[in-house]
C-alpha positions in Angstrom: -40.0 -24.5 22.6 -42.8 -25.9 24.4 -46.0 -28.2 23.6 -48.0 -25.2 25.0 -46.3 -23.0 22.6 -47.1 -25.4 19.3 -51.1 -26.0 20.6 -51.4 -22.0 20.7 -49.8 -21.9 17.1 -51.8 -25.0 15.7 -55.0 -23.6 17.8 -54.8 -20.5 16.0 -54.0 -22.5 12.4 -57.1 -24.3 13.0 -59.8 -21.5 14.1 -58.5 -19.5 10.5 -59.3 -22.5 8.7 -62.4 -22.8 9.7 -63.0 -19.0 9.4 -62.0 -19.0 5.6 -64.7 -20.3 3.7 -67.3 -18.4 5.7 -65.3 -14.4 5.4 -65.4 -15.7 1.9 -68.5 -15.8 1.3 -69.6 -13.0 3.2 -66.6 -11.6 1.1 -68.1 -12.2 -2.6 -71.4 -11.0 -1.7 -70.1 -7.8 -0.8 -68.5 -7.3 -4.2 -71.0 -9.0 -6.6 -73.6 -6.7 -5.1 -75.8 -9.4 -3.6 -74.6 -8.1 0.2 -77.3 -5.1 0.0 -78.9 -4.6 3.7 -77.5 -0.8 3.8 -79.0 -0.3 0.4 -80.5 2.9 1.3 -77.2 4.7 2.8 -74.8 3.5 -0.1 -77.5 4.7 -2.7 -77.4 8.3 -0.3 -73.5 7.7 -0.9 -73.5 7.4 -4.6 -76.0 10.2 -5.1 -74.1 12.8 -3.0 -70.7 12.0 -4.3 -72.2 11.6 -7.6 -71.3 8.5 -8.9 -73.0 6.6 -11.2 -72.9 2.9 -9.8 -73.6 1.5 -13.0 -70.6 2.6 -14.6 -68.3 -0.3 -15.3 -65.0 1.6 -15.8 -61.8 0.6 -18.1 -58.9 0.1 -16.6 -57.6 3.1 -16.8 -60.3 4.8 -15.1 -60.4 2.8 -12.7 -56.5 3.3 -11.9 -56.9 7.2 -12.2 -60.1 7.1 -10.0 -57.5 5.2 -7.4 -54.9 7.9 -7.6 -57.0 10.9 -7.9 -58.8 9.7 -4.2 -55.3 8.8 -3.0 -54.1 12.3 -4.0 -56.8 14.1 -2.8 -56.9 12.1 0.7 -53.8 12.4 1.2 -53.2 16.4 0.8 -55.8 16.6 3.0 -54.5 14.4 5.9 -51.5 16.4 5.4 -53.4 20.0 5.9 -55.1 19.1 8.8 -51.8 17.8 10.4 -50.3 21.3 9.7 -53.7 22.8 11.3 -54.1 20.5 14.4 -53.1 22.9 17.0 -56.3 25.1 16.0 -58.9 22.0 15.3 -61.2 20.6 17.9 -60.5 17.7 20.0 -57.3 18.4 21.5 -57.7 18.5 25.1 -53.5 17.8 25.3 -52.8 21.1 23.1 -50.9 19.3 20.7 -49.1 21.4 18.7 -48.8 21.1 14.2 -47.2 18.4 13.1 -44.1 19.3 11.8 -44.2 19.6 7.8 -42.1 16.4 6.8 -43.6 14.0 9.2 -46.8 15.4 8.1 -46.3 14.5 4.9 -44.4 10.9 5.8 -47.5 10.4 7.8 -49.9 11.1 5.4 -48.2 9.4 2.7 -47.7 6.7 5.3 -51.6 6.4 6.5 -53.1 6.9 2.6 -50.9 3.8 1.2 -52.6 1.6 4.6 -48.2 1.4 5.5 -49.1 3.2 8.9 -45.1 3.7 9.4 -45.0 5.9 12.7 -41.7 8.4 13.2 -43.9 9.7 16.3 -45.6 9.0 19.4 -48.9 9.0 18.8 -50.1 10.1 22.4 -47.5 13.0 22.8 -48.0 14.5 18.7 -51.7 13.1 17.7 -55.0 15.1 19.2 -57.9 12.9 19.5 -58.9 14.6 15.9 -56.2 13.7 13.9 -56.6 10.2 15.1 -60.5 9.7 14.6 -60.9 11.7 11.3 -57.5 11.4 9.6 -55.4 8.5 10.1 -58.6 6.3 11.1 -60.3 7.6 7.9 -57.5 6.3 6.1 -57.3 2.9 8.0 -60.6 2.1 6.7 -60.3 3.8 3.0 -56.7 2.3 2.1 -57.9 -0.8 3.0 -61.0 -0.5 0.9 -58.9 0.6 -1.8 -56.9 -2.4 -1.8 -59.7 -5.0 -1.9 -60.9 -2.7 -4.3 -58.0 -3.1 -6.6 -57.8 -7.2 -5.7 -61.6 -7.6 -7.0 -60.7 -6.0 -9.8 -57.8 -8.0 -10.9 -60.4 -11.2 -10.4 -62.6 -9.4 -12.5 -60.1 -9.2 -15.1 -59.1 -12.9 -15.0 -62.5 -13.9 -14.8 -64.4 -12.2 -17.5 -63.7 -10.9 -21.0 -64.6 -7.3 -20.6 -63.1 -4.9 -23.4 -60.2 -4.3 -20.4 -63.1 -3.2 -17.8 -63.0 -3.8 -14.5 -65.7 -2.5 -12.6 -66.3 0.5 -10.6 -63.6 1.9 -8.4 -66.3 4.4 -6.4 -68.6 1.2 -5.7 -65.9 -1.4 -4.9 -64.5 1.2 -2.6 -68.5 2.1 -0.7 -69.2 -1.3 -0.3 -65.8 -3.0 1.2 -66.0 0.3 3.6 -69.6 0.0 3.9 -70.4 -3.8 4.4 -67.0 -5.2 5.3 -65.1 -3.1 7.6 -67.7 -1.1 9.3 -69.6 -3.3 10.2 -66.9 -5.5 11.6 -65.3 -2.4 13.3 -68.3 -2.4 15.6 -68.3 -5.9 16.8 -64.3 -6.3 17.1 -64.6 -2.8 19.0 -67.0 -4.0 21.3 -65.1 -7.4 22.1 -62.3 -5.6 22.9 -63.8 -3.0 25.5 -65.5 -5.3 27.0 -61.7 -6.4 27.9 -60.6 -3.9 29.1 -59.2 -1.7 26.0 -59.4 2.0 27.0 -62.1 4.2 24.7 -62.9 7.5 25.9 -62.7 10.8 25.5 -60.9 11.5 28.8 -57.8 14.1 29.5 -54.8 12.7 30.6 -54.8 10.8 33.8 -51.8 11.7 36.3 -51.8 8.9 38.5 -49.6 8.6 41.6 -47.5 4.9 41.5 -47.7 2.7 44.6 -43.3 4.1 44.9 -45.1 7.7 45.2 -43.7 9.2 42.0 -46.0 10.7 39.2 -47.6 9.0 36.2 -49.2 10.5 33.2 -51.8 8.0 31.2 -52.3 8.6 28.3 -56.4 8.2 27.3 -58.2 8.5 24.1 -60.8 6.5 22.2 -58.0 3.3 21.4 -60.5 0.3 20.9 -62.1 1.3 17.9 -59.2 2.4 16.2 -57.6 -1.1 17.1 -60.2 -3.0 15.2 -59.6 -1.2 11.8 -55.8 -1.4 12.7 -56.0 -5.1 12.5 -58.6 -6.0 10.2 -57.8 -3.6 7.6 -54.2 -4.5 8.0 -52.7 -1.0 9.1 -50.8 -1.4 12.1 -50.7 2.3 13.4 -50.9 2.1 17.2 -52.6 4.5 19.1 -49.8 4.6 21.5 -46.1 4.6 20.7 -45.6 0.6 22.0 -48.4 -0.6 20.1 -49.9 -3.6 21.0 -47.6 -4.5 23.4 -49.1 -1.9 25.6 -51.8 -2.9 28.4 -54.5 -0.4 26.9 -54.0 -1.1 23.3 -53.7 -5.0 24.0 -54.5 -5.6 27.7 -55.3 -9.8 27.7 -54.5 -13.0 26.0 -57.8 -13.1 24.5 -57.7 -9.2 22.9 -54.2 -10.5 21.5 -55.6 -13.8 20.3 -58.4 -11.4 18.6 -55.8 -9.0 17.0 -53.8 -11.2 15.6 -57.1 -13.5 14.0 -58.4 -9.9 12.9 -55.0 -9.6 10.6 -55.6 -12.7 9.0 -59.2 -13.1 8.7 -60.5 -11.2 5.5 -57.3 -12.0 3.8 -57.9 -15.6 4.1 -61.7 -15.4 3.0 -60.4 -13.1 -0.1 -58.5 -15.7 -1.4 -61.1 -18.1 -1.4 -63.7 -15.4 -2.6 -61.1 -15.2 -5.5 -61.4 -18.7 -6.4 -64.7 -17.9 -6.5 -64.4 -15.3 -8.6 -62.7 -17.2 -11.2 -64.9 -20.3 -11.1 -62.3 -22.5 -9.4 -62.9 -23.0 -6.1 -59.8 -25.3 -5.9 -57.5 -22.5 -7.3 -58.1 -20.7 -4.5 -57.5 -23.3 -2.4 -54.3 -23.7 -3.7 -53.0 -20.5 -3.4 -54.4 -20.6 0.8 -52.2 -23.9 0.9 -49.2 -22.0 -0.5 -49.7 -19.1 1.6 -50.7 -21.1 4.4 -47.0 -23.4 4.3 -44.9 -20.0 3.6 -46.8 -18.8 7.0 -46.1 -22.0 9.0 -42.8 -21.9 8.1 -41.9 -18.6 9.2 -43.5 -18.7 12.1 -42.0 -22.3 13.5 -38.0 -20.5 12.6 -38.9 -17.7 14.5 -40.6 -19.8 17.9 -37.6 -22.1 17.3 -34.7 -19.1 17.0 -36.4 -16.9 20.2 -37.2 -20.1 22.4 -33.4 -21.0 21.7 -32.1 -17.7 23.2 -28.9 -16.2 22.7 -25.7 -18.0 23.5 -24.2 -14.6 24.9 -27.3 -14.3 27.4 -26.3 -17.7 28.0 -22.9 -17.6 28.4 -23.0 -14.6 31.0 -25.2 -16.4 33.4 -29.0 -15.6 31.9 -31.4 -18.6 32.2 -32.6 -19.8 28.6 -33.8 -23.1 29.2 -37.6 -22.9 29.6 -39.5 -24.6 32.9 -42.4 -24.8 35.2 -40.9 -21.2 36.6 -39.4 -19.7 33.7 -40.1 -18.7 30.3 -36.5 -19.3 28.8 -35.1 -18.6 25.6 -35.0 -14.7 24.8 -37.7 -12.8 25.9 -35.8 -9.7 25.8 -38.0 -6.8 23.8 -41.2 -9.3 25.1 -44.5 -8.8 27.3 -44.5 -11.1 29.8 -48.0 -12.0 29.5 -47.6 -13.2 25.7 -44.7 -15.3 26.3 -42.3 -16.0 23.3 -44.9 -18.5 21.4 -47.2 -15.5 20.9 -44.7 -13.1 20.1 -43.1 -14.8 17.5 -46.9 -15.9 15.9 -47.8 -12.1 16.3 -44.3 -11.3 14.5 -44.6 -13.2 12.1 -48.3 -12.4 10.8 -47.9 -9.0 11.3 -45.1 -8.8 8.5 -47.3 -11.6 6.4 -49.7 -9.3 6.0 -49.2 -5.4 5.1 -49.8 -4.8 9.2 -46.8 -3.8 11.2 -48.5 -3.9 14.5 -46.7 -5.6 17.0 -46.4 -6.6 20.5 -43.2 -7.3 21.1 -40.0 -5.2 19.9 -38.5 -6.9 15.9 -35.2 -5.2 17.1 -34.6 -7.0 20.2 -35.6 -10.4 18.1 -32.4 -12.8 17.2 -30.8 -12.7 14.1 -33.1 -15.8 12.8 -35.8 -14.5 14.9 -35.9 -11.1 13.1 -35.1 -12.6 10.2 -38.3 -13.6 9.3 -40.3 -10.6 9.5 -37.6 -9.1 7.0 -38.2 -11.8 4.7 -41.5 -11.9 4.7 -41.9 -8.3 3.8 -39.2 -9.1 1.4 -41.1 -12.0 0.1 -44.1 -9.0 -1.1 -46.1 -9.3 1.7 -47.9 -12.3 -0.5 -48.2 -15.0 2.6 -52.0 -13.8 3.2 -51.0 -10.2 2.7 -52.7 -6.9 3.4 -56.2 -7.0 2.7 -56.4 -6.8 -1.1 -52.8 -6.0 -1.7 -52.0 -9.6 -0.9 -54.0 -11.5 -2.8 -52.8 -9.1 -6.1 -49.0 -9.7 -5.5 -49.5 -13.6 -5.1 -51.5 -13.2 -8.2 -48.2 -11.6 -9.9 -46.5 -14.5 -8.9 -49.2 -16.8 -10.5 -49.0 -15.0 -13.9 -44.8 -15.7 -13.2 -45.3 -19.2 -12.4 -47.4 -20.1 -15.0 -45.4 -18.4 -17.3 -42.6 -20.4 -16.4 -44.3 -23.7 -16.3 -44.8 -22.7 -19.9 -41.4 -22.4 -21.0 -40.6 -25.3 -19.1 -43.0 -27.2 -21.5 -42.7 -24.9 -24.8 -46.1 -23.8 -24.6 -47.9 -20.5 -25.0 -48.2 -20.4 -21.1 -51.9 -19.9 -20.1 -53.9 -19.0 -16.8 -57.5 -20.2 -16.3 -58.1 -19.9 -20.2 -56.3 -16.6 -20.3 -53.0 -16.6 -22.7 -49.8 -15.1 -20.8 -48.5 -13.0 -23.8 -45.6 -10.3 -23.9 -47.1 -7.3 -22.5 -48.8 -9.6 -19.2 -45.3 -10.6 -18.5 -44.3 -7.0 -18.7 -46.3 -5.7 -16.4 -45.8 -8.8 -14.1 -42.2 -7.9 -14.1 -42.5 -4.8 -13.4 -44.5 -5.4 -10.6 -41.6 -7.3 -9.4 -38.8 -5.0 -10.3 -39.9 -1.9 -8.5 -40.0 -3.6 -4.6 -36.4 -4.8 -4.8 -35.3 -1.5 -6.8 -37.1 0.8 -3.8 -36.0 -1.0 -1.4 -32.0 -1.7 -2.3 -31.4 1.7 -3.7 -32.6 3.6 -1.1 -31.2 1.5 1.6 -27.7 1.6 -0.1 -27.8 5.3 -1.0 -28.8 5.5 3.4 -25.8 3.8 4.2 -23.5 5.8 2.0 -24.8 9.1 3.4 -24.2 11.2 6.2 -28.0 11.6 6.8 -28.8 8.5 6.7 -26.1 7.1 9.0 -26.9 10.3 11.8 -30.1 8.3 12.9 -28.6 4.8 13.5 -28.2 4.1 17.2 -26.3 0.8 16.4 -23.1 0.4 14.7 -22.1 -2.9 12.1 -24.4 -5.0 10.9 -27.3 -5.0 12.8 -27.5 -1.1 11.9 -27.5 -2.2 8.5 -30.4 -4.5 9.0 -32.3 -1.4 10.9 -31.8 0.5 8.0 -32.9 -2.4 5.4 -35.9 -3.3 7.7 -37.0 0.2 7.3 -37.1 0.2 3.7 -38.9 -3.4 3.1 -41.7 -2.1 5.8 -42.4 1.2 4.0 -42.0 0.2 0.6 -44.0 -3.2 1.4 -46.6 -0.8 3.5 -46.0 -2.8 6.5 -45.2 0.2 8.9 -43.1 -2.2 11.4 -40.3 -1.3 12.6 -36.6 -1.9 14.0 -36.8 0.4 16.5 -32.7 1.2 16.7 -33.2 3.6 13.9 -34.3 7.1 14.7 -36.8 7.8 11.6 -37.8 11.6 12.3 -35.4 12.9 10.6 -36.2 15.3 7.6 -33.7 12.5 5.4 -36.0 9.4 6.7 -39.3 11.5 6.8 -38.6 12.4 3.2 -37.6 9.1 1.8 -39.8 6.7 3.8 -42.5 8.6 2.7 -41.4 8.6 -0.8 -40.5 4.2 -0.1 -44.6 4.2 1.4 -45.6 6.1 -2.2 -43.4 3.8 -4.6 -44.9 0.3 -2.6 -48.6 1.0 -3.3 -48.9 3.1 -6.5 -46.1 2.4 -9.0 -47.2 -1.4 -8.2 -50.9 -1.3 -8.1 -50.9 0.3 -11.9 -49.1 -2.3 -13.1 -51.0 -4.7 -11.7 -54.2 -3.0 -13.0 -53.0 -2.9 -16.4 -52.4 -6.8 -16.0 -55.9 -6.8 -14.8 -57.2 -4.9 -18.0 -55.4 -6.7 -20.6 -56.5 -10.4 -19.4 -59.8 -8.8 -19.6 -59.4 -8.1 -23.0 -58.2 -11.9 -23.7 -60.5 -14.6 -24.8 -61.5 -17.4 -22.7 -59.7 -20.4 -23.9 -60.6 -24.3 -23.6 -57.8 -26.2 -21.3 -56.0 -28.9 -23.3 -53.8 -31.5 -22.8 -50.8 -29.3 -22.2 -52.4 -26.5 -20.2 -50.3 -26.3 -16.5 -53.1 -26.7 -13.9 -53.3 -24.4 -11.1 -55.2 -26.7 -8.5 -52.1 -29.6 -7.8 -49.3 -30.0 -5.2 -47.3 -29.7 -7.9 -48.4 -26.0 -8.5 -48.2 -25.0 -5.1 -44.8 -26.7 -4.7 -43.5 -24.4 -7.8 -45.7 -21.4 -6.7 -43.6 -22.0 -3.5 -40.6 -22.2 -5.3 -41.0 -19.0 -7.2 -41.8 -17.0 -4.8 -38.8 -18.2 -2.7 -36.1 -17.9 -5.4 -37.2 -14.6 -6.4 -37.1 -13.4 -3.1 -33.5 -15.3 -2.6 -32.1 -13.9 -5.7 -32.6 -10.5 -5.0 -31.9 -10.0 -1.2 -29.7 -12.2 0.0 -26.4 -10.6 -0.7 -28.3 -7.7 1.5 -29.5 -10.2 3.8 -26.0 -11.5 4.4 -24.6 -8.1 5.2 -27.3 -8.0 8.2 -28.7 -10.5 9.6 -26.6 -13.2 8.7 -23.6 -12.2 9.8 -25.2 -11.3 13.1 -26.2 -14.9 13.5 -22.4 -15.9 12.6 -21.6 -13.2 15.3 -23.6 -14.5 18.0 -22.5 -18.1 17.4 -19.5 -16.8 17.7 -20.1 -15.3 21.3 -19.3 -12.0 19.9 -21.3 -8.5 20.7 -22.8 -7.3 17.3 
């Protein structure tokens, strides 16, 4: 580790800081319908698609109105997949996509996972990549700030179980959030030098006098909604670690603010929200500590190196000439300081891009991003999707705080009863039950052991890091396991389904049933939710819920590889 390494980290720290409060802002206008300056084209919007924006819909409707336009999007991401050999834009000829990555791919791109069994510039025309899996880039994410204003709205306000408008939350985040944003991040990074054309494939001769061919396409503004609406599908199959998709410090410094930066400002536009400023607060403290955390194991594990590398004559130690440590699976021009912060925000939030290689991370080092996604993807989060699962574990903490005292536990003059714990456990049961039962039925099969490229535990960690990023719709990847298989294509799909939709009802029924509860006056014995204390057992809660359910797996993988490697032992 090096003192340039911790200023880059602590630099970054301190620029979303001060971004927070300001996205937040911006943030809450959007959503309490003050943010109006495209008044005219989202009153066009409502009146063609006829909705009624005045409608404040039950929570049911609004969790139907969210399926339906998944459903619906996604059987016709999947169509045009099938068809993309005979649509427009194609100047490659790319043939259809084959039926079951078509469908993991759709699946994939509709729950804003973005997990990629392909290479996007040898399988993906320009078309599919403009109108169907950047469509989705911008709508998923919608839909998941969407479903995270609603859930305020439910704390926040006694209702009769309404929580708004599902059509209008998803218009304006689309509208006045990401759009918008799109266009100045996309600018920022051509003027770079990210790639965005419309250009055939380049063949290029190399200065050695062999052939090239460069792949072109219109990269820089799909890269902005990648990042700031937390998707994560590259444009090309390395992602952001390659030169078009992330050619500079500055576009990486950019990308990796982009992931962070409406999170952040949700969760103190929830505070907000609620009419506790300092809630929110709180809950940015927690998430803010479980980040820092993660990210100083990971520097500290990849600027260590590996004691093999070491042992066979490799350079670790890091100097004036060399970066040390392992840089193995690394650009170069990032270094392993920027690596590991990219890591380990990308798997914080529901993101996935990456620009380095999770697989050729150390044990610890790779750790992380498996716990994280493990964790829920609640340390910032995707956009939306975040703030709801650290709200789940709120409604747990509280609860518990409540026991702990013999009280009927409450949150911000809301009673926690029966059926809010229900549907706050099972919001937490399904993510460990996707991910552990498919991962062990994958192990125990013939299918799912033909795609593994590495034997012992570190295949079992592929395998297990495969199922946390598509049921957590992260989309990264270990790369050691080959996904596009009709097994995998099937069942990550069916992991990308599970992670968004048999967890967002849930928490929309939570939503709709604290909007049904009457505000009640804090007493004596009512658990606050702005002190160290709470963060300190939101922290705690979040970490031994995580622990008790994945370690044993986490000791198969990664564990054991660390053992291994301290051992000086090939894994």
């Amino acid at each position: 580790m090096t003192v340039n390494g911790w200023l880059q980290i602590l630099f970054y720290s301190a620029i979303l800081l001060a971004v927070t409060k300001p996205v937040g802002i911006y943030v809450l206008k959007v959503y309490d319908g003050s943010m109006r300056w495209l008044a005219p084209i989202e009153r066009i919007i409502y009146r063609v698609c006829g909705v009624d924006p005045d409608e404040d819909q039950h929570w049911t409707r609004y969790a139907a109105a969210v399926l339906v336009f998944s459903a619906v999007s996604l059987l016709v991401t999947y169509f045009a997949l099938r068809l993309q050999s005979v649509l427009p834009l194609n100047p490659a000829h790319r043939d259809a996509v084959p039926d079951r990555q078509a469908f993991e791919t759709a699946a994939s791109f509709t729950t804003n996972t973005n997990w990629q069994s392909y290479s996007g510039e040898t399988m993906m025309s320009y078309f599919s990549q403009m109108t169907q899996l950047a469509f989705h880039n911008f709508t998923s994410a919608a839909g998941g700030m969407a479903a995270a204003v609603a859930l305020a709205r439910g704390v926040s306000r006694r209702s009769a179980g309404k929580l708004g408008n599902f059509w209008v939350d998803l218009t304006r985040g689309t509208l006045y959030l990401f759009i918008p944003m799109c266009i100045v991040l996309a600018l920022l990074f051509v003027q770079q030098g990210m790639i965005q054309n419309f250009h055939p494939y380049i063949t290029a001769t190399t200065v050695e006098g062999a052939k090239q061919v460069l792949a072109m396409g219109p990269v820089a503004s799909q890269e902005a909604i990648k990042e700031l609406g937390t998707n994560g599908g590259g444009f090309f199959n390395a992602n952001s670690a390659h030169p078009f998709e992330n050619p500079t410090p500055w576009t990486n410094f950019l990308q990796i603010l982009a992931i962070f930066i409406i999170p952040a400002g949700l969760v103190y536009a929830y505070g907000r929200m609620v009419k506790n400023a300092r809630h929110g607060w709180a809950i940015w403290a927690a998430m803010f500590i479980l980040f820092f955390s993660g990210v100083a194991t990971a520097y500290w594990a990849e600027a260590r190196g590996n004691p093999i590398h070491a042992a066979r004559g490799v350079d670790v130690v890091a100097s004036a000439t060399n970066p040390g440590g392992n840089m193995e699976g690394k650009e170069v021009r990032f270094g392993i300081a920027n690596s590991a912060l990219y890591a380990t925000i990308t798997t914080d939030a529901s993101c996935g891009c990456v620009n380095s290689m999770h697989d050729s991370f150390t044990p610890i080092g790779g750790l992380v991003p498996l716990v994280n996604m493990q964790l829920g993807e609640v340390i910032y989060g995707g956009v939306g999707a975040g703030l709801y699962g650290m709200i789940m574990m709120v409604v747990l903490t509280v609860f518990i705080a409540g026991l702990m005292v013999g009280r009927t536990p409450e949150y911000l003059g809301k009673k926690i009863q029966s059926r809010e714990v229900r549907m706050a456990m099972l919001y937490v049961l399904v993510f460990p039950a996707s991910i552990l039962l498919f991962s062990a039925v994958s192990v125990l099969l013939p299918a799912g052991l033909k795609g593994l490229n590495n034997a012992g535990p570190h295949g079992f960690s592929e395998i297990l890091y495969a199922f946390s990023s598509t049921t957590a719709n992260n989309g990264s990847a270990f790369a050691g396991l080959t996904g596009g298989s009709y097994y995998y294509n099937t069942t990550l799909g069916l992991a990308t389904l599970i992670g968004r939709f048999a967890m967002q009802v849930p928490m929309l029924a939570l939503a709709g049933f604290l909007a049904e509860r009457k505000q009640a006056p804090e007493t004596a014995g009512t658990f606050p939710v702005t002190t160290p204390l709470f963060v300190v057992l939101l922290i705690g809660v979040i970490l031994i819920v995580g622990a008790l359910t994945f370690f044993p797996a986490l000791a198969l993988g990664p564990v054991v590889e660390h053992l291994l490697m301290g051992a000086g032992k090939l894994y």
